[in-house]
C-alpha positions in Angstrom: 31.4 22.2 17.7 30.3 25.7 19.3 32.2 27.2 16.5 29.9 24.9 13.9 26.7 26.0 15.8 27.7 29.6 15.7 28.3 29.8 12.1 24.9 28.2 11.8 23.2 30.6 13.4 24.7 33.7 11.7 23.7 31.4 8.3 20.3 31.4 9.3 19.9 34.6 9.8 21.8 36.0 6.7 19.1 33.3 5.1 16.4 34.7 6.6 17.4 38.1 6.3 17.9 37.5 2.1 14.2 35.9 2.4 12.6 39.0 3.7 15.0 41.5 1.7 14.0 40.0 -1.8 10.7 38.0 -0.9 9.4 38.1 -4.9 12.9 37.0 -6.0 13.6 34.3 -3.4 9.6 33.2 -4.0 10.1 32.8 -8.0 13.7 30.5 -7.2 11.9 28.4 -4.9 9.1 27.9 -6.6 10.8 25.3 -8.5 12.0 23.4 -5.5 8.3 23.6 -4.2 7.1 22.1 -7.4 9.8 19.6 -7.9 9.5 18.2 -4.1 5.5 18.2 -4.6 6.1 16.2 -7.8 7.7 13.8 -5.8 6.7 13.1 -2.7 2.9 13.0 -4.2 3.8 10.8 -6.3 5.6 8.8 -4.0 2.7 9.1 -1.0 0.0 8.4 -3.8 1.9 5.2 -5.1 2.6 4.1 -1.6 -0.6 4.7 -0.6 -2.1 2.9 -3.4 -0.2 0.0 -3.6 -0.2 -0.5 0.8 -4.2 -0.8 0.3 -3.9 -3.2 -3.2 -0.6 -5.1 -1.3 -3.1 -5.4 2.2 -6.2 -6.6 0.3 -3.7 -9.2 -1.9 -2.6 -10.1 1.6 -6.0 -10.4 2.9 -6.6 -13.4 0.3 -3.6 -15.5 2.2 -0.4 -15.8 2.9 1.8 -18.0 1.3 -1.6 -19.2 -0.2 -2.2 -21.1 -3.3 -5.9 -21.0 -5.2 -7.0 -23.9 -6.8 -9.4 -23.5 -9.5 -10.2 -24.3 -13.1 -9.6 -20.5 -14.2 -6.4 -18.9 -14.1 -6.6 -15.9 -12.5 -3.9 -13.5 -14.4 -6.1 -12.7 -17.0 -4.9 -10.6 -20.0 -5.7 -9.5 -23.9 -5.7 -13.0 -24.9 -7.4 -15.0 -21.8 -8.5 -18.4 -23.4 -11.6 -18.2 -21.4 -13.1 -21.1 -23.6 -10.6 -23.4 -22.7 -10.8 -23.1 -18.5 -14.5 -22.7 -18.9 -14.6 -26.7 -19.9 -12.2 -27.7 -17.3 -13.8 -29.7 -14.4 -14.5 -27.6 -11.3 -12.8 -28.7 -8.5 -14.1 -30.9 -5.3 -14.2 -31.8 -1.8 -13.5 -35.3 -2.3 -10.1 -33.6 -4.4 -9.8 -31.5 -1.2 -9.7 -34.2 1.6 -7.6 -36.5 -1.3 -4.5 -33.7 -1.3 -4.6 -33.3 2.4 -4.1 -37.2 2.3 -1.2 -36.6 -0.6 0.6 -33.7 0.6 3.9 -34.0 2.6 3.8 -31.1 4.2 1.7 -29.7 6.9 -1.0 -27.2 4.9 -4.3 -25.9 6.0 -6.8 -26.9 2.8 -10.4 -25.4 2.6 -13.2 -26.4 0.0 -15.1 -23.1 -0.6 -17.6 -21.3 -2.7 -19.6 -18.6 -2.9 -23.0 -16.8 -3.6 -24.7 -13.7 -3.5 -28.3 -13.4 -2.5 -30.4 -11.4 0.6 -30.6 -11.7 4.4 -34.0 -10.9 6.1 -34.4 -10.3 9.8 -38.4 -8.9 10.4 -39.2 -6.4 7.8 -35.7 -5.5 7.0 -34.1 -7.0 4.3 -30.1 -6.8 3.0 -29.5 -7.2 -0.8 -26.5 -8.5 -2.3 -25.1 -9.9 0.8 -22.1 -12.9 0.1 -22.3 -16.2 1.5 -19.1 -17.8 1.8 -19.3 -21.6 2.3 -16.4 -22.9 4.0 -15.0 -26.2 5.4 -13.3 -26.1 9.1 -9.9 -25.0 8.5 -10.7 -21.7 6.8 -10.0 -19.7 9.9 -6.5 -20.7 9.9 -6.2 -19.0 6.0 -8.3 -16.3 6.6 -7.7 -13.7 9.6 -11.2 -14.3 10.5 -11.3 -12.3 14.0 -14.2 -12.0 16.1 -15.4 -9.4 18.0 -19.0 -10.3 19.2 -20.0 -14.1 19.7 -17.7 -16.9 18.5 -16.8 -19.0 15.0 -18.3 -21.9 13.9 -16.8 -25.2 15.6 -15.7 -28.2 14.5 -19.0 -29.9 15.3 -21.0 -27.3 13.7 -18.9 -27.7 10.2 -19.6 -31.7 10.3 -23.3 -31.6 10.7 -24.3 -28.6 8.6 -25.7 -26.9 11.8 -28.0 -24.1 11.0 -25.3 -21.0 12.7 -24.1 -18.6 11.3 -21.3 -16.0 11.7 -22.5 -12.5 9.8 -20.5 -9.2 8.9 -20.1 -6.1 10.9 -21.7 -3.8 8.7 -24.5 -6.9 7.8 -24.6 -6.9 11.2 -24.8 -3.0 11.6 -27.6 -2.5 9.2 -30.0 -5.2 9.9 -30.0 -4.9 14.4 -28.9 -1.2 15.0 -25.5 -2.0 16.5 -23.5 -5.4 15.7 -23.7 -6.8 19.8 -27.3 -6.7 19.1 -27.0 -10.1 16.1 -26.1 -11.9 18.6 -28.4 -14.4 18.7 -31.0 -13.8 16.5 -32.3 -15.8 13.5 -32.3 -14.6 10.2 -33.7 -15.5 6.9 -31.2 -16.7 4.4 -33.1 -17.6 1.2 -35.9 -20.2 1.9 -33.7 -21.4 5.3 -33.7 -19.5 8.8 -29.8 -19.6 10.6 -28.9 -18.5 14.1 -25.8 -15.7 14.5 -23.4 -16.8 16.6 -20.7 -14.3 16.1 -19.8 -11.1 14.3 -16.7 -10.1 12.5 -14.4 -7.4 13.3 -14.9 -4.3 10.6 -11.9 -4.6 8.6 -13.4 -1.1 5.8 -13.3 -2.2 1.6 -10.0 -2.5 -0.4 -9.1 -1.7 -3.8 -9.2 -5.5 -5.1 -12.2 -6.6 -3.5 -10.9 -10.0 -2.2 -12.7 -11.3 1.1 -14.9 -8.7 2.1 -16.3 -9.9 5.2 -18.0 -6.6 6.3 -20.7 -7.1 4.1 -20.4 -11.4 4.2 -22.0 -14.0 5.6 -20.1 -17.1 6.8 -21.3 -20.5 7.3 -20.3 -24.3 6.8 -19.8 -25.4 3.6 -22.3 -28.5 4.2 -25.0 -26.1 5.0 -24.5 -24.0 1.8 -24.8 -27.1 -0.2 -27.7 -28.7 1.7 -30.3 -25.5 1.7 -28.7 -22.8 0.0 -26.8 -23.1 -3.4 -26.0 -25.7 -5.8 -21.8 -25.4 -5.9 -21.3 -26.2 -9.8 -22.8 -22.8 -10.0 -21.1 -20.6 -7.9 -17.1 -21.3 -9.0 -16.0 -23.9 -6.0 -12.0 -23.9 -5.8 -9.7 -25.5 -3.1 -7.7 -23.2 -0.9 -4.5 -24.2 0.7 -2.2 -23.0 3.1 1.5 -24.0 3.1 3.8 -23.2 6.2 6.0 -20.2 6.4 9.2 -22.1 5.9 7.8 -23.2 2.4 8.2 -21.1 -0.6 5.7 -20.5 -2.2 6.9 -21.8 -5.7 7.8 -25.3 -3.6 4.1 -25.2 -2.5 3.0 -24.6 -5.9 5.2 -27.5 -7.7 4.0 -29.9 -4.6 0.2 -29.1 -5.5 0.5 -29.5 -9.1 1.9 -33.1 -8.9 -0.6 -34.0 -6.1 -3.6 -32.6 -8.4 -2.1 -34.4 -11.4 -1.8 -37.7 -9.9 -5.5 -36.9 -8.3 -6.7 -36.3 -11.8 -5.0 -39.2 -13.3 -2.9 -36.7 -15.7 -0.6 -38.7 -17.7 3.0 -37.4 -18.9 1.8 -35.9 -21.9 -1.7 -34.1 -21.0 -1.5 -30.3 -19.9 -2.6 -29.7 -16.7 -6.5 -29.1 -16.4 -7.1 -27.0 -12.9 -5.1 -23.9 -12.5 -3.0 -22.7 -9.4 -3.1 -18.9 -8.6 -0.6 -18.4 -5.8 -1.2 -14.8 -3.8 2.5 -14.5 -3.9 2.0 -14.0 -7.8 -0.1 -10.9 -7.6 1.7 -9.6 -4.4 4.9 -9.3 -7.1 3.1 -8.6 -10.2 1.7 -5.1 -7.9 5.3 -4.1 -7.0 6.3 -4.2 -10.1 3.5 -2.2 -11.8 4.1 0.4 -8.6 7.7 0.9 -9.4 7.0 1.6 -12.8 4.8 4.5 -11.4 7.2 5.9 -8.5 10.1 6.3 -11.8 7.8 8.5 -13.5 6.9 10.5 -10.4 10.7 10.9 -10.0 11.3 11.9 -13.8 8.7 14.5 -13.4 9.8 15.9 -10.0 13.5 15.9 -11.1 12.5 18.1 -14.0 11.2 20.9 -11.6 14.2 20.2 -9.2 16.5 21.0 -11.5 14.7 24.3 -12.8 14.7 25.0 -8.7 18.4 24.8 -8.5 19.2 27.0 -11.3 16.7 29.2 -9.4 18.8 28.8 -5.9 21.8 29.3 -7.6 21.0 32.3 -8.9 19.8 33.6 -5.6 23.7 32.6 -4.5 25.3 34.2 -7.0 23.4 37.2 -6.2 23.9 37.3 -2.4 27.6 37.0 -3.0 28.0 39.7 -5.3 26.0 42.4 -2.9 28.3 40.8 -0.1 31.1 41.0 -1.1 32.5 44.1 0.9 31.7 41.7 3.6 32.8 38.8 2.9 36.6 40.7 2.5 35.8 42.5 5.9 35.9 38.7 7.2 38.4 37.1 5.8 40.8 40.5 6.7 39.9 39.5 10.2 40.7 36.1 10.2 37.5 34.4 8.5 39.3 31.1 7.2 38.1 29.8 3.4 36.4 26.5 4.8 34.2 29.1 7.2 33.2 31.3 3.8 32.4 28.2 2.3 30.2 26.8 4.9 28.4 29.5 5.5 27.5 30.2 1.7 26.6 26.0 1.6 24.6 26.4 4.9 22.7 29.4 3.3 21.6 27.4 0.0 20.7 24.6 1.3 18.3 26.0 4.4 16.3 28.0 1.4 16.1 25.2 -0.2 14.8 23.1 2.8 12.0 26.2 3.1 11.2 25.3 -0.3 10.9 22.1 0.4 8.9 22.0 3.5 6.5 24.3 1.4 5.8 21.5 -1.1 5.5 18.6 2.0 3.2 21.1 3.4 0.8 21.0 0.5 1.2 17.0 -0.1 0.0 16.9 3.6 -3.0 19.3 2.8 -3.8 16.9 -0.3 -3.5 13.9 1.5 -5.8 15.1 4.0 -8.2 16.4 1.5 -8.1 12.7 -0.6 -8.2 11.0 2.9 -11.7 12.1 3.0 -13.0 11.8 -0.8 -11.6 8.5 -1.0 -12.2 5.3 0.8 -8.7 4.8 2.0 -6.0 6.4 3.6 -3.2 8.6 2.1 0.1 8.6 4.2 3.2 10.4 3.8 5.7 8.4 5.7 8.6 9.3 7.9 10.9 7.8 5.0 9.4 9.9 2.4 10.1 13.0 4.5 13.3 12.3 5.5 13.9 11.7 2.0 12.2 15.4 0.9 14.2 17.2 3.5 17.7 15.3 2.1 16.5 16.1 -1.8 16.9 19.5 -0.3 19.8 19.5 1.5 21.3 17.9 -1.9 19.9 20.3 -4.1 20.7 23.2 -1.7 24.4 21.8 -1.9 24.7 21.5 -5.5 23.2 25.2 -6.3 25.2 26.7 -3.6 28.9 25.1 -4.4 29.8 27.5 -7.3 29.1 30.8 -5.8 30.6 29.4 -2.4 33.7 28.2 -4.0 33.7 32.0 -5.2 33.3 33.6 -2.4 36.0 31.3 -0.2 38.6 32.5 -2.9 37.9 35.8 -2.7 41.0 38.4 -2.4 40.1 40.2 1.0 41.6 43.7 -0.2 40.0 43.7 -3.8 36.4 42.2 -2.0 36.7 45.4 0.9 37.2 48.2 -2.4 34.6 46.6 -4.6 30.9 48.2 -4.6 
């Protein structure tokens, strides 16, 4: 072990030594490990980045969560829009009939929605989203509080005229969010009381439940004062329990709605079920496609970067050589040589390397602050940089090392 840590030290400074000897030379060979680790890893932080704020906004729509509506929500080229757009919307009477014909224990909500304003004095919010809900769509929707309460049972039965409002609703219209508590707004031609304010949870990608900028309130009091449903796409929103795939949940729904809608054997199903678990997939895949071609491009430049190294090693054991005989005359053993030559390659390439993480930081930094989301570079990806490096270091450095362990100690000490 002390003998490991020795050799290691004399590597590094041989390393560092050759750096500052032949700084153009050693800059031009790792340029291309720079490049090729900057290919990749910002790639890599980009897609991960990307796809953690898409993956968190799908997951922000429900886990292990099943949309029921009359449109499917895949999309594509050849969307047969006219044929969901004549397919009944669904109800709450369907709602409270599939909580009566499910077997399993599911939260169900009957929502819809609607933009319109919110008034409080003279100031006035456009384009704010009312989401009308029935009582169990705090147990889909990670709903947290952080001023006031939710709705309560009581409050979704009657239609009572509270509300629960978004932060940044909140923010804009009273000054500071503690301040709604309270007060009574304007929503369209009806006045509502705030009774609680949700957490600030910032935008995603995919939109999804926004409810920084939302207004929540129960479904009866939507209907009753605000908006007509048929107009504002209604759909029926259930919950299945973690134990439960979601392709069981899926199959259970569909006969429930069939038997609901009096489907016979032969009719194709008329309501469509969009399970989150869909999208969550259909994004990984799409991602995955992206991180290869990261890895195609930075593997390009990696491989110019170890030509580059092993040039560098070639070099450093031809204008050692003297030295390298001096040492094995005194003892040096061939695994030592070799070692140290392997040590050597792959420490300038780990320089190389930490060059191009250093300037994926500097960009993510940079793009942290243009963009409305994070970018992250996680400790996987730099572990992963640093053992790109140690391979690549390996793989340039094995030739000339092998050379230099097999060197004749007399004929090295006469060379020049």
């Amino acid at each position: 072990m002390r003998k490991t840590i020795e050799i290691l030290k004399s590597t590094i400074k041989l390393a560092i030594g050759e750096i500052q000897k032949n700084k153009l030379r050693t800059f031009l060979s790792l340029f291309g490990v720079t490049i090729g680790i900057f290919c990749i890893i910002g790639v890599l932080s980009t897609v991960k980045s990307l796809e953690k704020n898409i993956q968190d906004g799908v997951k922000s729509l429900g886990t292990n969560t099943v949309y029921i509506d009359k449109f499917d929500y895949k999309g594509g080229a050849e969307y047969p829009w006219w044929k969901y757009i004549n397919r009944p919307t669904p109800t709450l009477l369907e709602a409270k009939q599939l909580k009566e014909k499910l077997d399993i224990k599911t939260y169900i909500v009957y929502n819809f929605s609607a933009g319109s304003t919110v008034q409080y004095g003279s100031n006035q919010l456009e384009n704010v989203t009312y989401h009308g809900v029935t009582e169990d769509f705090d147990h889909i929707q990670n709903v947290e509080i952080v001023y006031g309460r939710y709705l309560n049972p009581m409050e979704f039965e009657r239609g009572t005229a509270n509300i629960v409002i978004g932060y940044e609703n909140a923010t804009d219209l009273f000054g500071t969010a503690e301040n709604a508590i309270g007060k009574q707004v304007q929503l369209r031609a009806s006045k509502a009381t705030i009774i609680g304010v949700v957490k600030k949870q910032g935008s995603s990608l995919i939109g999804g439940w926004n409810f920084d900028k939302c207004i929540i309130l129960s479904y009866r009091l939507m209907k009753q004062q605000l908006f007509d449903e048929r107009w504002n796409s209604p759909k029926i929103i259930v919950k299945g329990p973690d134990n439960i795939p979601s392709d069981a949940l899926s199959d259970e729904l569909k006969g429930a709605m069939r038997s609901i809608r009096r489907l016979g054997p032969g009719k194709e199903d008329n309501f469509a079920l969009n399970a989150i678990s869909d999208f969550s997939k259909a994004v990984s895949a799409l991602f995955a496609n992206v991180s290869l071609g990261g890895w195609l491009i930075g593997l390009l430049s990696l491989v110019v970067g170890t030509f580059g190294i092993a040039n560098i090693m070639f070099v450093t054991v031809r204008e050692r050589t003297p030295f390298i005989g001096l040492k094995k005359a005194i003892g040096a053993k061939k695994g030592t040589i070799l070692m140290e030559f392997l040590l050597e390659s792959a420490f300038i390439c780990i320089i190389g390397g930490l060059i191009g993480l250093m300037l994926v930081i500097a960009l993510a930094g940079i793009l942290s602050k243009v963009f409305s989301f994070e970018f992250y570079i996680s400790p996987n990806i730099m572990g992963l940089a640093i053992g790109i490096c140690v391979l690549i270091g390996i793989l340039a450095g094995i030739i000339p090392a092998v050379i230099a362990a097999r060197m004749d100690p007399v004929v090295a000490i006469r060379s020049k």
